[in-house]
N, C-alpha and C positions, 0 to 999 in steps of 0.2 A: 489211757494209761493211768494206771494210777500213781501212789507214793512209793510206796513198796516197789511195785516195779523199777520207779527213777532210783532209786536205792540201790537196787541188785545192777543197775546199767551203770551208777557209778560208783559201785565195787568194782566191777569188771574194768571199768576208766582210770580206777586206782591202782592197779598190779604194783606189789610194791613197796607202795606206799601204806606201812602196818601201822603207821597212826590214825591215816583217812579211814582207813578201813575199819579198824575198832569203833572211830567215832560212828562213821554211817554203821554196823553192827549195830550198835547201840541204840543208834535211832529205827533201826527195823525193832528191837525188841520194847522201845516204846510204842510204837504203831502197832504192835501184838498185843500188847497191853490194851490200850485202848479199842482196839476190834471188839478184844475176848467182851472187855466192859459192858460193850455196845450192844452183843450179844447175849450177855445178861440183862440188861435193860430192854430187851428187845423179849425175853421170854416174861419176865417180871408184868410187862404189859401186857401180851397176850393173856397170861393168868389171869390178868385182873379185869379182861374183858370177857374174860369166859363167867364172871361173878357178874357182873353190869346190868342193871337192869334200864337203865338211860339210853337207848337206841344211840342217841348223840355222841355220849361219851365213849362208847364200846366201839363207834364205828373208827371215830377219834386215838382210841387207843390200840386198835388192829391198825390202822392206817401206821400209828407209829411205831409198831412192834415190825412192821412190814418194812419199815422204811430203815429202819437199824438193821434188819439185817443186808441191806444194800449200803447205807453208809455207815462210818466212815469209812469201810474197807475198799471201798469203788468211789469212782467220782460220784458226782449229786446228777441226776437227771433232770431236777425238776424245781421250780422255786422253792418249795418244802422240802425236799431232801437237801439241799443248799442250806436256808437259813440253822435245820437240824443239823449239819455238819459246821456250819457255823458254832452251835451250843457246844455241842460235842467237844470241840477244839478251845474253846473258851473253860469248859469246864477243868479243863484237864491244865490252860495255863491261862487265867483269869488277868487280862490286861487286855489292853486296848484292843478293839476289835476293826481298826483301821478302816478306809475310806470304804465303808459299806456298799453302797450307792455302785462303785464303780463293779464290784468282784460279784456283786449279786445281780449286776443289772443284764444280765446273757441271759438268765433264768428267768427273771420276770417277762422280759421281752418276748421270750421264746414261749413262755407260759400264754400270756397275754392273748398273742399275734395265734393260738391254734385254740385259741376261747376254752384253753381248762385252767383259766386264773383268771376272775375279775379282781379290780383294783380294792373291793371291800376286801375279799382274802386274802390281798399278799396286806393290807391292811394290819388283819387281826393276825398272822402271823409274824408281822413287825411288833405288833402289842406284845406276842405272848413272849418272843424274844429280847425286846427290851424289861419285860417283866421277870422275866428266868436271870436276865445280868442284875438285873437292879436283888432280888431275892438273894444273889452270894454277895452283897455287901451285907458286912454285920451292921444291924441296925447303932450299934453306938458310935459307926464311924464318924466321923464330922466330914465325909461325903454321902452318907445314905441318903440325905434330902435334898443334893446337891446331881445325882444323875449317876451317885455308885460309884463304882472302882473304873468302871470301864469309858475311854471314851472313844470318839469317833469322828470323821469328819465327813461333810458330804460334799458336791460339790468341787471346787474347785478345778483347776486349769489340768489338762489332758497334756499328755507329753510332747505333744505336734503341736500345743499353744491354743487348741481349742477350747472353749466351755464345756465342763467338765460334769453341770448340774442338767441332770435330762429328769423324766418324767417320776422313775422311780425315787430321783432328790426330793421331789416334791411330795412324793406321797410318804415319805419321812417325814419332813417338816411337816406337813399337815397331820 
């Protein structure tokens, strides 16, 4: 299920209530907004791989022209559609991107565990993402060389009191 759907189930939750409703309104026509975006970013790269002469890059940018038009409007399926839904939502409200490790770690595992993600790729996809947050700080911030606008934590205690750092913490840290 996705947002949009949780949206229209609690309109339907709301009868009534023409405050709630406005607000979730509202947030359906932000989530349209950013679709439509996604959607243009999504043909913007296919363009540009239709130009490409880098096998690499073209494959790279079909892969992400592909992958926008699955998120953000659907969940993520997959480590890469994840961390991209990730940017996506960052782009649009640039702050903290909270305890990473945990909301990403279903996708790596699942990735992992059916051998279409080894730990160098969810790697260089951790690079290219921490490299796309650190790129919307304005270089004259006095956080640009401090780790950007955005922070994060990894790690830490699980709500059942368990440890909370598994394998994906480390291949952050590392």
């Amino acid at each position: 299920i996705g947002v949009k759907d949780e949206i229209k189930k609690s309109i339907q939750n709301h009868k009534g209530d023409e405050e709630a409703i406005e607000f979730l309104e509202t947030q359906s026509d932000i989530l349209d907004t950013i679709i439509d975006w996604a959607k243009k970013c999504s043909k913007k790269a296919l363009e540009i791989s239709k130009n490409t002469q880098n096998k690499k890059y073209k494959e790279n940018l079909e892969r992400l022209s592909q992958s926008l038009e699955i998120v953000p409007k659907n969940p993520a399926n997959n480590f890469y559609e994840a961390i991209l839904t990730l940017y996506v939502c960052y782009s649009f409200i640039p702050d903290s991107i909270g305890l990473i490790d945990r909301y990403l770690y279903s996708f790596y595992k699942a990735d992992i565990d059916k051998g279409v993600l080894t730990n160098e790729k969810a790697a260089e996809y951790l690079q290219e993402l921490f490299l796309m947050l650190q790129a919307k700080t304005n270089k004259n911030s006095d956080r640009f060389y401090r780790g950007g606008e955005s922070h994060f934590c990894i790690g830490g205690y699980l709500e059942n009191g368990e440890d909370g750092f598994n394998e994906l913490s480390k291949l952050i840290v590392d």
